[in-house]
C-alpha positions as CSV (number, residue, x, y, z in Angstrom):
1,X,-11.6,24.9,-18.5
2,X,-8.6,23.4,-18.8
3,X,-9.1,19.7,-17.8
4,X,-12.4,17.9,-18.7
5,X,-14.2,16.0,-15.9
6,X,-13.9,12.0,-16.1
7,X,-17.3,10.6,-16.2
8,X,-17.2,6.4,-15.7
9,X,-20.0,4.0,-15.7
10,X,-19.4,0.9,-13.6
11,X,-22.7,-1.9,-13.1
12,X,-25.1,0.5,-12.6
13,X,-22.6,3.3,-10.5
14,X,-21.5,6.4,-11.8
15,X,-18.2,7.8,-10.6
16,X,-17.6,11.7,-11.3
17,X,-13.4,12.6,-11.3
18,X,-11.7,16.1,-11.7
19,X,-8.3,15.1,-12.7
20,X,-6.2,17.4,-10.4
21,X,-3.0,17.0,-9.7
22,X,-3.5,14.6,-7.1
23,X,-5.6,12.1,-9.2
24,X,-2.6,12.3,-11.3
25,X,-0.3,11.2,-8.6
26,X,-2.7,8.7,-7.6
27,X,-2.6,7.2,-11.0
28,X,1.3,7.2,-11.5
29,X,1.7,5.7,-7.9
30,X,1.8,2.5,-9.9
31,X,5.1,3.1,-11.8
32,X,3.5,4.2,-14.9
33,X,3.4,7.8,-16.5
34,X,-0.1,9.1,-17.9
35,X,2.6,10.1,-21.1
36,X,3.3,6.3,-21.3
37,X,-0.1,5.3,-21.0
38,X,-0.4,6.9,-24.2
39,X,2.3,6.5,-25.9
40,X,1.2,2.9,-25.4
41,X,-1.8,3.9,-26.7
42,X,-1.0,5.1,-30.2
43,X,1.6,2.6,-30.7
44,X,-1.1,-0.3,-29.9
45,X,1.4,-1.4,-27.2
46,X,-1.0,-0.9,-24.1
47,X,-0.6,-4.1,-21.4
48,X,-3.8,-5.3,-19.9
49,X,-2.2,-5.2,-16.9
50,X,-2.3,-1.2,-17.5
51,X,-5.4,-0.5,-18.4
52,X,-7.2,-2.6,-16.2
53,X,-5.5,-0.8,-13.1
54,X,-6.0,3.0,-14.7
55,X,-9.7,1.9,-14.8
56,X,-9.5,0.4,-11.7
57,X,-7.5,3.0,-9.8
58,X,-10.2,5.4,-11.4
59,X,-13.1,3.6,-10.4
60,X,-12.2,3.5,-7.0
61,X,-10.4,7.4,-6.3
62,X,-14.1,8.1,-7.7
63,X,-15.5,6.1,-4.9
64,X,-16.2,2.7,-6.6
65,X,-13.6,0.3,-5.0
66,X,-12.9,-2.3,-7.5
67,X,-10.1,-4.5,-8.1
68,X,-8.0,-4.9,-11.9
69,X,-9.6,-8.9,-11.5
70,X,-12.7,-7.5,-10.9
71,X,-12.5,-5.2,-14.5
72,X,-11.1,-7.5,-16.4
73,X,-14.1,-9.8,-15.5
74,X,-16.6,-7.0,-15.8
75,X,-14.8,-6.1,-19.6
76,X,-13.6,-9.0,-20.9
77,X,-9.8,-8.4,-21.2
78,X,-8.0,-6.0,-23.6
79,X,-10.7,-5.1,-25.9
80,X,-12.5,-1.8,-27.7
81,X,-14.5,-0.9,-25.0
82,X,-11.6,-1.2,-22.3
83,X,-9.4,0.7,-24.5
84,X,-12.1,3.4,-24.8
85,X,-12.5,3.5,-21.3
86,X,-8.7,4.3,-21.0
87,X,-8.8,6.7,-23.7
88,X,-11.0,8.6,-22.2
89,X,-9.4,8.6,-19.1
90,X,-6.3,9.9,-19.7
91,X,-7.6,12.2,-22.5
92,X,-9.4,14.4,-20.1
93,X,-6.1,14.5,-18.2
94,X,-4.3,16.3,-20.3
95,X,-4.7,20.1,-20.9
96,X,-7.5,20.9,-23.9
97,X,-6.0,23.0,-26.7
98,X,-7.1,26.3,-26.3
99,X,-9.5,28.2,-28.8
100,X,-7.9,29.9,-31.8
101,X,-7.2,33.3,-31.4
102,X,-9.3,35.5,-34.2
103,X,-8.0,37.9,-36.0
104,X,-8.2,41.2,-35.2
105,X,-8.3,44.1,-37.6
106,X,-6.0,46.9,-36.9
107,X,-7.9,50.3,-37.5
């Protein structure tokens, strides 16, 4: 498998997302590239503004319509669980590295 499945708890619902190609558009609808989301990231440089709406825009292609107000209410702002939620997100969008090849013995 290439991509992992995203797998979100919000109050008590549980939304379920393959990240195809089209949950990738549907994130980068918003002017903001998955790549910068993080390269924000790693450089500690991630707006609220950004994570709250990749959660939010998560949330809801899963089927959980919520709003960025509503997240940062439900979160608390930019914090260690809000950037673990993002992590994860775009984590499991990107392609998983594939298994080392072993070595073969030539006979």
């Amino acid at each position: 498998m290439i991509w992992q499945n995203i797998e979100i708890e919000y109050k008590g619902e549980k939304a379920v997302i393959k990240p195809t190609i089209e949950f990738l558009n549907y994130l980068e609808r918003n002017n903001y590239s998955i790549y910068n989301v993080v390269e924000r990231l790693v450089k500690q440089t991630l707006p609220l503004s950004w994570a709250v709406q990749v959660i939010s825009d998560t949330l809801t292609y899963g089927g959980i319509k919520v709003s960025a107000e509503e997240v940062i209410e439900e979160l608390g702002g930019l914090n260690a669980k809000t950037i673990g939620i993002v992590t994860k997100i775009v984590t499991a969008c990107l392609p998983q590295p594939k298994e080392p090849v072993k070595d073969v013995k030539k006979k």
